[in-house]
The first five atom37 places (N, CA, C, CB, O) and aatype in JSON, in Angstrom:
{
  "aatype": [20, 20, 20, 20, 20, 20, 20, 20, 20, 20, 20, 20, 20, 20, 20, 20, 20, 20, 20, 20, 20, 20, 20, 20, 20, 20, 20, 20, 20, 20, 20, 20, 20, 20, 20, 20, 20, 20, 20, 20, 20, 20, 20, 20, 20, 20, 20, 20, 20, 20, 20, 20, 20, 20, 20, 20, 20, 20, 20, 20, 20, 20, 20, 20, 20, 20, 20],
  "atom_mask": [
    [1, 1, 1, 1, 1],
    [1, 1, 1, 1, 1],
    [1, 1, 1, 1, 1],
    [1, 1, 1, 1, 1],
    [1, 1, 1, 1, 1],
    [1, 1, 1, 1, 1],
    [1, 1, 1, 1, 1],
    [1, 1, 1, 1, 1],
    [1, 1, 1, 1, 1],
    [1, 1, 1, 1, 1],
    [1, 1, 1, 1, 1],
    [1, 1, 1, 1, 1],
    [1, 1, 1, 1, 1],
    [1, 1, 1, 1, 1],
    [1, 1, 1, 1, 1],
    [1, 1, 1, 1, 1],
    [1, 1, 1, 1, 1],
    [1, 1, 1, 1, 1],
    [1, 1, 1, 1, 1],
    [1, 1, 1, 1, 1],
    [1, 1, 1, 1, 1],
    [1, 1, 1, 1, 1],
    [1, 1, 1, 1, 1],
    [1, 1, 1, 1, 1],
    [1, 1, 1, 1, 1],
    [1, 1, 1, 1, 1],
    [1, 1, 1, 1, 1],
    [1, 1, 1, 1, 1],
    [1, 1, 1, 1, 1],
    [1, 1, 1, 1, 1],
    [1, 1, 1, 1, 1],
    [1, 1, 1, 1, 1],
    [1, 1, 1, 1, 1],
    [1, 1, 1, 1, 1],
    [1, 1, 1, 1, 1],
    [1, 1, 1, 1, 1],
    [1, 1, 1, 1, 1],
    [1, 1, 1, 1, 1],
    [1, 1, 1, 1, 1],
    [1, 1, 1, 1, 1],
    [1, 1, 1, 1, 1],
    [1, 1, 1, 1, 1],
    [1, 1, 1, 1, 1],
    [1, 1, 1, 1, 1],
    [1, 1, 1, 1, 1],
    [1, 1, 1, 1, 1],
    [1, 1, 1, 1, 1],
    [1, 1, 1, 1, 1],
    [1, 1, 1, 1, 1],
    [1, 1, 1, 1, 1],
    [1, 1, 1, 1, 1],
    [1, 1, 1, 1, 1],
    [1, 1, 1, 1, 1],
    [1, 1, 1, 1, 1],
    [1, 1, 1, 1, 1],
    [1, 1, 1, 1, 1],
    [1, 1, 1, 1, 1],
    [1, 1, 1, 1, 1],
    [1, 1, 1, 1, 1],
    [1, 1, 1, 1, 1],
    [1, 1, 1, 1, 1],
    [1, 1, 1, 1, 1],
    [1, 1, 1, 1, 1],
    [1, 1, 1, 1, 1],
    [1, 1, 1, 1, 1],
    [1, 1, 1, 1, 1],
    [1, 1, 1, 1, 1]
  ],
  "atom_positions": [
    [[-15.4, 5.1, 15.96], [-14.15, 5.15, 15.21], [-14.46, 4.99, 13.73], [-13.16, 4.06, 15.7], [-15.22, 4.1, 13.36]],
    [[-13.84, 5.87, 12.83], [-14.0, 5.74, 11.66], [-13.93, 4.37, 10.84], [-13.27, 6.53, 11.3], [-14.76, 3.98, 10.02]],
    [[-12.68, 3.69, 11.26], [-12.45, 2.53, 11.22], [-13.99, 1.42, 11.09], [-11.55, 2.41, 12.46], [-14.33, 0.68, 10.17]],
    [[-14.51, 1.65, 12.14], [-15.29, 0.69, 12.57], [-16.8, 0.58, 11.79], [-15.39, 0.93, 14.04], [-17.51, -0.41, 11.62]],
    [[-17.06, 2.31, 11.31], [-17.37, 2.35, 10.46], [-17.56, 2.05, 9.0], [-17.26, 2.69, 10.71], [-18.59, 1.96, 8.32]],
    [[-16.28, 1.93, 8.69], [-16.1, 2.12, 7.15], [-16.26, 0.16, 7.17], [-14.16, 3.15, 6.46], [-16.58, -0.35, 6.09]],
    [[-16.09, -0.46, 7.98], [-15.65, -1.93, 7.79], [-17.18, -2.39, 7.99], [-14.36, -2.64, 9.0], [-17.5, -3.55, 7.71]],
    [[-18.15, -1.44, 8.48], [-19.81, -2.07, 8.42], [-20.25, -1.78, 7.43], [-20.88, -1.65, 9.38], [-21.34, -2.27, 7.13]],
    [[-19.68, -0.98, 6.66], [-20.18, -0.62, 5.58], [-20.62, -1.73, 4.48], [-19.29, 0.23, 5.14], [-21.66, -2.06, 3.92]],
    [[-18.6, -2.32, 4.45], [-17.8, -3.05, 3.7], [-18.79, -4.18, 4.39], [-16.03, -2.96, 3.85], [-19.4, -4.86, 3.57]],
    [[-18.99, -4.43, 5.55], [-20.43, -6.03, 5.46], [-21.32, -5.54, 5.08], [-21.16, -6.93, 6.85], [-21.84, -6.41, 4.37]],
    [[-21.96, -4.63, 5.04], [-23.11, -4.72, 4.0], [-22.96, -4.52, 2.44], [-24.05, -3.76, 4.38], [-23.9, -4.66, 1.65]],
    [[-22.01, -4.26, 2.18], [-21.44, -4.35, 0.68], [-21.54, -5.91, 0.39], [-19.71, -3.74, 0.51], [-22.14, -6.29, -0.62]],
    [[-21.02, -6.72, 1.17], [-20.49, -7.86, 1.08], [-22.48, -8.98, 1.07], [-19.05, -8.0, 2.71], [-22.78, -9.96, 0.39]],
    [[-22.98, -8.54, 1.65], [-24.39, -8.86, 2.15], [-25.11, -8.87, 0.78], [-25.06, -7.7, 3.31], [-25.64, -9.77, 0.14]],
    [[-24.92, -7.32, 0.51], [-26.12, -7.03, -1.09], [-25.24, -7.7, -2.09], [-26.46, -4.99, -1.78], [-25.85, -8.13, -3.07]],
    [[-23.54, -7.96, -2.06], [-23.51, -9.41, -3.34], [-24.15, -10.46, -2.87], [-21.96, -10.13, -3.77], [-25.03, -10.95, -3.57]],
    [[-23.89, -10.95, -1.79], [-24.61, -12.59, -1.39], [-25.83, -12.65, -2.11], [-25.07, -12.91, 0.38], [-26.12, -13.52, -2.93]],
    [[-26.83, -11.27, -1.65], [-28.22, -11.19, -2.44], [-28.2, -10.99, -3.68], [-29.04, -10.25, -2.04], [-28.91, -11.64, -4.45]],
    [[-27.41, -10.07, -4.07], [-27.53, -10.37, -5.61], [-27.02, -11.51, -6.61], [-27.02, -9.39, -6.11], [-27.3, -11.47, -7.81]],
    [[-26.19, -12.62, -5.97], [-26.01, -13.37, -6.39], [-26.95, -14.59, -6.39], [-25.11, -13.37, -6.1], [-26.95, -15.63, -7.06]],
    [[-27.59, -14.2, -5.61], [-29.01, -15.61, -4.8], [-30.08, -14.73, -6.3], [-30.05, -15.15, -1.91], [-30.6, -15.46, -7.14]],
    [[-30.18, -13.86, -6.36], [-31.32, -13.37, -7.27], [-30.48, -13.59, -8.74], [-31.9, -11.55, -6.9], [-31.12, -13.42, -9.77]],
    [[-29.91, -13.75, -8.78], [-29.08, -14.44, -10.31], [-29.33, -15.79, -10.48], [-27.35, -14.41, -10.34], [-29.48, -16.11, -11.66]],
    [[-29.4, -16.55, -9.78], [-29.78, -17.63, -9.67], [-30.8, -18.0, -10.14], [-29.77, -17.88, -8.8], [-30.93, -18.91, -10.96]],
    [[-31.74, -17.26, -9.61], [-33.83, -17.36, -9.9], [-34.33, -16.64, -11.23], [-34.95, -16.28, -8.43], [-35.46, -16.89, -11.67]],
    [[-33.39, -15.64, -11.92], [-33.67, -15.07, -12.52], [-32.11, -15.26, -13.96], [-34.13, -13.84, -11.6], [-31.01, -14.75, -14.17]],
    [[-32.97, -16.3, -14.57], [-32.12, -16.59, -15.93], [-31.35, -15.25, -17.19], [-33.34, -17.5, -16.83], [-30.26, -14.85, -17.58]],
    [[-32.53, -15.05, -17.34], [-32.33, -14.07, -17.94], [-31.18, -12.71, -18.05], [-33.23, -13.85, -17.71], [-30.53, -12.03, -18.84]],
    [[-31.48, -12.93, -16.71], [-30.45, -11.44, -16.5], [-29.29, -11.92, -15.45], [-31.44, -9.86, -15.66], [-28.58, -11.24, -14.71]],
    [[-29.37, -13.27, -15.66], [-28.32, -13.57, -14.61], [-26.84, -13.25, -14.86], [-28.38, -14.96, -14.35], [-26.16, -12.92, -13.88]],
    [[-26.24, -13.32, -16.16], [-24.85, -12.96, -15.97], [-24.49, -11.52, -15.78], [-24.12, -13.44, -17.06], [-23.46, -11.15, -15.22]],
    [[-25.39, -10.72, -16.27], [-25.5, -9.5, -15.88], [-25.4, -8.62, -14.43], [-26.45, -9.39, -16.32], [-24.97, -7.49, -14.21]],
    [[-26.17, -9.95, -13.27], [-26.44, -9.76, -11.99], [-25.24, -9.93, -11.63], [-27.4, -10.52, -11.36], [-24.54, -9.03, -11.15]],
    [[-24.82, -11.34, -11.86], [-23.32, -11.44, -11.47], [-22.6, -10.86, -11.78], [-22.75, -12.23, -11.64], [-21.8, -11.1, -10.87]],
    [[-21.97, -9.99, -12.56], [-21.37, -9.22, -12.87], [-21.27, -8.0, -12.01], [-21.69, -9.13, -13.88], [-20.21, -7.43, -11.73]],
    [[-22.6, -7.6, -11.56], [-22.63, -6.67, -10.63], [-22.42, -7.22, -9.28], [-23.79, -5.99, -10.71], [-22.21, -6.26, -8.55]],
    [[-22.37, -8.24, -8.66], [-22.44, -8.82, -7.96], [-21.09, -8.94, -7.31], [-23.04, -9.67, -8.37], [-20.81, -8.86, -6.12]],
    [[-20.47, -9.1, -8.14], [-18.41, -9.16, -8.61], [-18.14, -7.9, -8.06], [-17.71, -9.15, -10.68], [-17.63, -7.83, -6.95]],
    [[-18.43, -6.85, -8.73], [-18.16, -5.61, -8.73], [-18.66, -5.05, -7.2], [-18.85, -4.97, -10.01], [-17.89, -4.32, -6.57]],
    [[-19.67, -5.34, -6.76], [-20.06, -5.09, -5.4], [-19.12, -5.44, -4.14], [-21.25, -5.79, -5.26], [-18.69, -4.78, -3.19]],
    [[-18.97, -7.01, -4.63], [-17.89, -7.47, -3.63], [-16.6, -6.93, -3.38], [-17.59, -8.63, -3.88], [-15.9, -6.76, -2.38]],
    [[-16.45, -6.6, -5.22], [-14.62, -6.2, -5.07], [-14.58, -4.74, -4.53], [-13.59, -6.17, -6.83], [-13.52, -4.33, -4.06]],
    [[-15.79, -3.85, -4.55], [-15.98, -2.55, -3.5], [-15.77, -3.17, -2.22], [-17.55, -1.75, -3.5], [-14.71, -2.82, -1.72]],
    [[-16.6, -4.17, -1.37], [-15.92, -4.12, -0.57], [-15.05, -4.42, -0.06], [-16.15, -4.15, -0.24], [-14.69, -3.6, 0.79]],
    [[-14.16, -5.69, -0.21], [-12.88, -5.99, -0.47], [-11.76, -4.28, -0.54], [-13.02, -6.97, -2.06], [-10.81, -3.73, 0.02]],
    [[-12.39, -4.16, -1.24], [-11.13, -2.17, -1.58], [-11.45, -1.44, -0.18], [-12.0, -0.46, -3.44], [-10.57, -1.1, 0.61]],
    [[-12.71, -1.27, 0.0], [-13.06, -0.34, 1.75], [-12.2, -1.24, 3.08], [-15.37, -0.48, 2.3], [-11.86, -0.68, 4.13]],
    [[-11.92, -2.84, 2.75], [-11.4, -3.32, 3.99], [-9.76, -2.93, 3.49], [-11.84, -5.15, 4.38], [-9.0, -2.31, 4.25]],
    [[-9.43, -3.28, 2.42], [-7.93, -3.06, 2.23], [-8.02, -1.75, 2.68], [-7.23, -3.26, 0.72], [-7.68, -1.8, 3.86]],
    [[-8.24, -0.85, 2.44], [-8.26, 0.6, 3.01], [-8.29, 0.86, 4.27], [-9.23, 1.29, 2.63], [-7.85, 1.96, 4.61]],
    [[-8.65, 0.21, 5.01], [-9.05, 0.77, 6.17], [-7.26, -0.06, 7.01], [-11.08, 0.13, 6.75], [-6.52, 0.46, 7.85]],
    [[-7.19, -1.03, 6.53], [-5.87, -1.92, 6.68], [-4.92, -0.95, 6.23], [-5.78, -3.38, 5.77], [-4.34, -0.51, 7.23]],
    [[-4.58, -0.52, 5.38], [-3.43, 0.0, 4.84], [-3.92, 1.68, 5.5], [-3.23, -0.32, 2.9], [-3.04, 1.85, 6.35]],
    [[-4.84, 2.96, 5.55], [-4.79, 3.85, 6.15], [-4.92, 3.98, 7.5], [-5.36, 4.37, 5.7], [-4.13, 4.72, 8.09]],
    [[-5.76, 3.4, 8.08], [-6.52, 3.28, 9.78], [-6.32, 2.47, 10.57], [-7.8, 3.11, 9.93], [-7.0, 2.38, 11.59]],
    [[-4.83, 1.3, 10.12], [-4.39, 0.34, 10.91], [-4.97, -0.78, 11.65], [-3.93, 0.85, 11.58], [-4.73, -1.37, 12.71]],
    [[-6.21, -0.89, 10.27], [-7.46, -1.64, 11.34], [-7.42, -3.22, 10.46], [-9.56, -0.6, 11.24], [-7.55, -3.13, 9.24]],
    [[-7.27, -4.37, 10.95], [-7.46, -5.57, 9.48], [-8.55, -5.5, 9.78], [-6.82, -7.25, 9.25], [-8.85, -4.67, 10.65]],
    [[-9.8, -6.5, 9.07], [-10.65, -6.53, 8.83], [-10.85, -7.74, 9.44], [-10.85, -6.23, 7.77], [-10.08, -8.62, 9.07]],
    [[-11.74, -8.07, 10.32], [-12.58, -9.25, 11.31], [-11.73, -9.12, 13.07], [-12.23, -11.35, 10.4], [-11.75, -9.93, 14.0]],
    [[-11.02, -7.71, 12.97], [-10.35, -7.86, 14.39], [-11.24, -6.64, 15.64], [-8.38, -7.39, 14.12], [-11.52, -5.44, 15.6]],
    [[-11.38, -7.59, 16.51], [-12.41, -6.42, 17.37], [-11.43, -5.66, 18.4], [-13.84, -7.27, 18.42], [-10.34, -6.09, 18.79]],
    [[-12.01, -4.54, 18.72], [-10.61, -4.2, 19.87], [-11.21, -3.6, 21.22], [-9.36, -2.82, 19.18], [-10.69, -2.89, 22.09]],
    [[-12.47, -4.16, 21.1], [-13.6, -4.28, 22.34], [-13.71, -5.72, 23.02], [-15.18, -3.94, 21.73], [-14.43, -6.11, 23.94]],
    [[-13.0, -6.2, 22.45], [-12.99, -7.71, 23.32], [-11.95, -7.69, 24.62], [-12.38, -9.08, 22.19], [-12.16, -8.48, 25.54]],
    [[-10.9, -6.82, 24.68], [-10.06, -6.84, 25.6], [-10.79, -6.03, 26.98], [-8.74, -6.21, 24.99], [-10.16, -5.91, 28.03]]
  ]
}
C-alpha cells in the first residue's frame, strides 16, 4: 500500500535527523548549521505523515495488520 510506504520513508527521514543531530553534537564547528538541517529533515517528515493522514486516510503509528 502506498500508504505504508510513504510513512517508512517518513521513519527514515525521522532516523537521518536523530543522526544528524547526534553528529552536531561532536562536531562544534558546524553544528548550528547541522541542526538546521536536521530541523528541516524532520519537518520533511512530519509533512510525508500529515500527507498521508489528510490524502490516504492513514494516521501515522496505526497498523492495520494487527487485526
Amino acid at each position: 500500500m502506498p500508504a505504508n510506504e510513504i510513512l517508512q520513508e517518513a521513519e527514515k527521514l525521522h532516523k537521518v535527523s536523530e543522526s544528524l543531530g547526534a553528529l552536531a553534537e561532536q562536531h562544534a564547528p558546524v553544528a548550528e548549521a547541522i541542526k538546521i538541517l536536521a530541523e528541516s529533515v524532520r519537518h520533511s517528515a512530519t509533512l510525508l505523515e500529515v500527507l498521508v493522514a489528510m490524502r490516504l486516510g492513514r494516521k501515522p503509528g496505526t497498523d492495520t495488520t494487527a487485526n
